[in-house]
C-alpha positions in Angstrom: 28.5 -6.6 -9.4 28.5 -3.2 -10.9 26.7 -0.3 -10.4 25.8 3.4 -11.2 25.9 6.1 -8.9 25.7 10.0 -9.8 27.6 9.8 -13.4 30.0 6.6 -12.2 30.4 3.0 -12.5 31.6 1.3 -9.6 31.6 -1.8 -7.8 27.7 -2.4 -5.8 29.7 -2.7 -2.5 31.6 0.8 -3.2 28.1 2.6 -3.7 27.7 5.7 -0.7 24.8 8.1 -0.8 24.3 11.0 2.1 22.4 10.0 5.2 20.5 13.3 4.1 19.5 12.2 1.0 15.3 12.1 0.8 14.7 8.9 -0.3 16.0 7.9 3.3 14.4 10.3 4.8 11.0 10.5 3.3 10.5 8.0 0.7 11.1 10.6 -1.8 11.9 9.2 -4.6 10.6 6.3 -7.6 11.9 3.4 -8.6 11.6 0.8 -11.6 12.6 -3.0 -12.1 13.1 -3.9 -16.0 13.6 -7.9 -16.1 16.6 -9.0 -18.8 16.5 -11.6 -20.7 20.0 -12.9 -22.7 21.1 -9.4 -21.8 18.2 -7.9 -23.7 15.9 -5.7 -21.4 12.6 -6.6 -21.9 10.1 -4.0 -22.6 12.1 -0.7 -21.8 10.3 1.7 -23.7 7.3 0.4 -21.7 9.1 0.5 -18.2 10.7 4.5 -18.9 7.5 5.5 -20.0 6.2 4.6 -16.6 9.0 5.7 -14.8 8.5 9.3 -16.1 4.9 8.8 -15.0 5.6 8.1 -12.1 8.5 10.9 -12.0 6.0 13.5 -12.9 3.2 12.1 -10.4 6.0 13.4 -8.0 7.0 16.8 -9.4 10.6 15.5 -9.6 12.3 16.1 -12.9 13.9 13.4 -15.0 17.5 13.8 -14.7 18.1 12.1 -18.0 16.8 11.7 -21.5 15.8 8.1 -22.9 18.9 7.8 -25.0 21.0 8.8 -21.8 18.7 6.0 -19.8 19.8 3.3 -22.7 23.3 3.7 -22.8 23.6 3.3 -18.9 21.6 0.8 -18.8 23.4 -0.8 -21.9 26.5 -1.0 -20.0 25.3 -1.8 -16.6 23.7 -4.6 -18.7 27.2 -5.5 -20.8 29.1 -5.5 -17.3 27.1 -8.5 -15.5 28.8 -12.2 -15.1 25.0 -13.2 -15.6 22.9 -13.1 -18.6 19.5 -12.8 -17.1 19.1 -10.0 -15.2 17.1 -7.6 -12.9 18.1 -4.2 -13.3 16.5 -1.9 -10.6 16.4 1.8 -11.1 16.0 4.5 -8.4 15.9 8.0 -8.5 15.4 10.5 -5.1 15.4 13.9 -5.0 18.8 14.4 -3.8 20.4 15.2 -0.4 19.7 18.4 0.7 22.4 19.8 3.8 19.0 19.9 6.2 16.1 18.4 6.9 13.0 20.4 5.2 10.1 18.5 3.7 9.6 21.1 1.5 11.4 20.4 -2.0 15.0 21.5 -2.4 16.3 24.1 -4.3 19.6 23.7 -6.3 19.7 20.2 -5.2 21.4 17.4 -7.7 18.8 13.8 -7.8 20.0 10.6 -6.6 20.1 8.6 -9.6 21.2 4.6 -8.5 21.3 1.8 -11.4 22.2 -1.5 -10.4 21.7 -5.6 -11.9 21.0 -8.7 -10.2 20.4 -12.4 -11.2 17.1 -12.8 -12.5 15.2 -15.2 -10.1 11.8 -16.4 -11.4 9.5 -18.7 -10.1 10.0 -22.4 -10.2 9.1 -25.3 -12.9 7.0 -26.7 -9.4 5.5 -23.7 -9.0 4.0 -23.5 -12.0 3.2 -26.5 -12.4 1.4 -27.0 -9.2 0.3 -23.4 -9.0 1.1 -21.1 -5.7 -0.5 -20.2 -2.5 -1.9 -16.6 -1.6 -3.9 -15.0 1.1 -5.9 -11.8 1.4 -6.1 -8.6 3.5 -7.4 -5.4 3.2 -5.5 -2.5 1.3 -5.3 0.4 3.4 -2.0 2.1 1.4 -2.6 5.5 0.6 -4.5 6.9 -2.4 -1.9 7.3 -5.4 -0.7 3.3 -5.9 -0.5 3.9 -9.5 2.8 6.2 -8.8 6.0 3.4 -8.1 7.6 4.9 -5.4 10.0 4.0 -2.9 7.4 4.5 -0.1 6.9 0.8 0.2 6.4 -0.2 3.6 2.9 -1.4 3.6 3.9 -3.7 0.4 6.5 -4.8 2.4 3.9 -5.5 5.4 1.7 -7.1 3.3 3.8 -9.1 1.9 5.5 -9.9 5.3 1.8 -11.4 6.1 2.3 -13.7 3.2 5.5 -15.1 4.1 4.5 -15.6 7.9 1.2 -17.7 6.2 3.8 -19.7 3.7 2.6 -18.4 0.8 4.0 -16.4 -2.2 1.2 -13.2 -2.8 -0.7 -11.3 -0.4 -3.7 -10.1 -2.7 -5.1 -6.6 -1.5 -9.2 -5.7 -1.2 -10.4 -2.0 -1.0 -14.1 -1.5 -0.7 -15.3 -4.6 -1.3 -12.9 -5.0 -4.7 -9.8 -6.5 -5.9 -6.8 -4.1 -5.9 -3.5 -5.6 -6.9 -0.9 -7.9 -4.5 1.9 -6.6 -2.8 4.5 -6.5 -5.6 1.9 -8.0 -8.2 -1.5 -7.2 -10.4 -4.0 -10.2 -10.0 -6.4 -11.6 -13.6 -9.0 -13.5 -12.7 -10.8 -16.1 -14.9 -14.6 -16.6 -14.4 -16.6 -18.0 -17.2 -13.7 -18.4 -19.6 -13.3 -14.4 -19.7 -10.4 -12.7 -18.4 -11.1 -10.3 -16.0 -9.0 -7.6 -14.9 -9.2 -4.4 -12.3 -9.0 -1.2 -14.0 -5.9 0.9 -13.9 -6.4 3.7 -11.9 -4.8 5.2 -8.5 -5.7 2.1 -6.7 -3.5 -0.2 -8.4 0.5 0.1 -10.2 0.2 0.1 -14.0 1.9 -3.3 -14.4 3.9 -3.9 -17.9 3.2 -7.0 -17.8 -0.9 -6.6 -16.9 -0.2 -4.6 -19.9 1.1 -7.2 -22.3 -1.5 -9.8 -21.1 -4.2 -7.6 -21.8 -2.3 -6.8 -25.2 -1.8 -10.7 -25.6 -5.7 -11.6 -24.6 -6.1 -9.3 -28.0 -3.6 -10.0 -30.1 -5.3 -13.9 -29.9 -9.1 -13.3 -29.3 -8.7 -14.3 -25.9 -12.1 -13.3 -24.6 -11.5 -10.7 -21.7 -12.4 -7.6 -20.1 -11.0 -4.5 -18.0 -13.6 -3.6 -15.0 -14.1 -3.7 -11.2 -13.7 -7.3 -9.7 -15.2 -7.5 -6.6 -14.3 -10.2 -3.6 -17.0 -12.6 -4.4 -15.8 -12.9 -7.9 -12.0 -13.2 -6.3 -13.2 -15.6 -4.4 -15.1 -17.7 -7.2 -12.9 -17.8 -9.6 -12.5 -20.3 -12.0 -8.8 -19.0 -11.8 -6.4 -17.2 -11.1 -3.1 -15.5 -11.5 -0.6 -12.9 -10.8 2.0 -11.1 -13.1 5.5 -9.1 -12.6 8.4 -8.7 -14.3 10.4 -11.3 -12.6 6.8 -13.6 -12.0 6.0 -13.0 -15.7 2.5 -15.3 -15.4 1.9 -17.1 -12.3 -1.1 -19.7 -11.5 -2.6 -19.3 -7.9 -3.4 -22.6 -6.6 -5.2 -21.5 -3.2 -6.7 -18.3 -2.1 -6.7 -18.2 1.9 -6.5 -22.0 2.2 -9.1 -22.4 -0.3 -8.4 -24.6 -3.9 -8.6 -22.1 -7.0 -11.4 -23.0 -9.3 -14.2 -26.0 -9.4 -14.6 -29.9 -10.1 -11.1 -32.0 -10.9 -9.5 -28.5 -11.8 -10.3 -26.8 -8.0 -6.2 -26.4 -6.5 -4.2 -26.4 -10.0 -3.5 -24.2 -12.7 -6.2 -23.8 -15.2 -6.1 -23.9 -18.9 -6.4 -20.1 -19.7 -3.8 -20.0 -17.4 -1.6 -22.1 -19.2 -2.3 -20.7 -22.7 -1.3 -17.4 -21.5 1.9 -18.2 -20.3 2.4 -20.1 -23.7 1.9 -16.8 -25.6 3.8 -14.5 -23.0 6.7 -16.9 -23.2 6.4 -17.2 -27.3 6.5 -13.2 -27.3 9.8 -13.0 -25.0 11.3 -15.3 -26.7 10.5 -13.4 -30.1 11.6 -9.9 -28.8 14.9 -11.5 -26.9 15.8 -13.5 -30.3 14.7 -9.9 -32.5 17.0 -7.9 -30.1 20.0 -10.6 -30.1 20.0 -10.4 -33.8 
C-alpha cells in the first residue's frame, strides 16, 4: 500500500513523522475520508471544500491548492491493487523542536495521504437493518470542524461495540446530534427529518446529498431540531457516511424501529433512498470512468 508523506510516495509501512509533531501531541490537526468508487473519488470537490472549512475553523493554512490536492490524490488513487477505496487525508500543524501550545512559527504542516480497501456494510445488514444505542453528547462545542481530536467519538463508539451494535447516536439537550462517526435522518410521518448543521453536528457529504436527493425527487422532508421523543418514535431511521452511504437502523436501545408489521426492519423511505443514492454513484462513477 502506498502513501504520501511531506512531498513523497512511499510504501504505508515506510511512513515516519516526529514524536513532536502536534497532531500527536495535541490533536492539532483535521482530517478527511473521501470513499472511491472504480477508482473514481466520489464527491471531492464536496469533501476539499470541507476540509478547508475545517482547516480555517483551526487557523491552519492549507498547504496545497485543489489542483495540487487532485493530482496526489490521482496517483495515490492510480497506485492501489484495489479499486474501491478509502482515501484518508490528514493534515497537522507540523512538528515543532519543543513543546509550546502556542502555534509555531516557521514550522512546515504534516500533510499524510494514504488508501485503504473500501469496506461497506453488508447485503444482511441492510437488509435486516442495524442495531444502535444512545448516550449523551458531551464533546466539546465546535463538532462541525473534522479534527483529529476524536477520542470521545472513539468512546462513544467503543460503548456501541461493548452493546453489539454498529452506531452510538448522541443526544444534547434533550435533541438529536449526530452518531459517532455518522449523521442520523429520521422518518416520522412520511417526512424526512433532519438536525440542522450547525457546531453540534459534522457537515456530512453525504447528509448533504440525501438532502440534495430528498429534492431532486420531491421527497417530502425537512431540516430542523429533532428532539429524543421524535428519535425515539420514529417511523424510521438511518445513518449516513462515506463508507455507510445509507444505512437502516433496525433497533434503537433494544427497541424495534418503527410501528405495526414494519417495527424492527428497514422501512420504505429508507429503501427508496438508497435506490436513488446508489443510482447517483453509479451515474457520477460511470460519468467519471468515461
Amino acid at each position: 500500500m502506498t502513501a504520501y508523506l511531506n512531498g513523497q510516495f512511499m510504501p504505508l509501512s515506510e511512513a515516519r513523522i516526529s514524536p513532536l509533531d502536534r497532531g500527536f501531541l495535541y490533536a492539532d490537526g483535521v482530517y478527511e475520508v473521501i470513499p472511491v468508487y472504480s477508482r473514481c473519488p466520489f464527491r471531492i470537490d464536496e469533501h476539499l471544500r470541507r476540509m478547508q472549512s475545517s482547516l480555517d475553523g483551526i487557523r491552519l493554512p492549507n498547504p496545497h491548492s485543489d489542483d495540487a490536492w487532485r493530482a496526489i490524490i490521482r496517483r495515490l488513487i492510480a497506485a492501489a491493487e484495489f479499486a474501491d477505496q478509502t482515501l484518508y487525508i490528514q493534515i497537522t500543524r507540523g512538528a515543532d523542536l519543543r513543546r509550546d501550545p502556542t502555534f509555531p512559527k516557521g514550522v512546515a504542516p504534516t500533510v499524510f495521504l494514504f488508501t485503504a480497501p473500501l469496506v461497506r456494510p453488508t447485503p444482511e445488514q441492510r437488509q435486516s437493518g442495524v442495531a444502535t444505542i444512545t448516550a449523551q453528547d458531551i464533546r466539546w462545542a465546535r463538532c462541525d470542524l473534522k479534527t483529529v481530536a476524536l477520542l470521545p467519538n472513539v468512546l462513544m463508539r467503543q460503548l456501541a461495540a461493548d452493546a453489539g451494535c454498529v452506531e452510538t447516536i448522541m443526544l444534547r439537550d434533550g435533541f438529536l446530534t449526530e452518531g459517532s462517526a455518522s449523521n442520523v435522518f429520521v422518518v416520522k410521518d412520511g417526512i424526512i427529518l433532519a438536525p440542522p448543521k450547525d457546531q453540534r453536528i459534522l457537515p456530512g457529504i453525504t447528509y448533504d446529498l440525501v438532502l440534495e436527493l430528498a429534492a431532486r425527487h420531491g421527497a417530502p422532508h425537512a431540516v430542523r431540531p429533532v428532539n429524543e421523543a421524535e428519535l425515539r418514535s420514529a417511523d424510521e431511521l438511518w445513518i449516513t457516511s462515506s463508507t455507510k452511504e445509507v444505512l437502516p437502523i433496525a433497533t434503537l436501545d433494544g427497541q424495534p424501529v418503527g410501528h405495526g408489521a414494519l417495527a424492527g426492519k428497514p422501512g420504505p423511505v429508507t429503501g427508496q433512498m438508497h435506490a436513488w443514492y446508489c443510482a447517483f454513484r453509479d451515474q457520477v462513477t460511470r460519468g467519471a470512468g468515461a
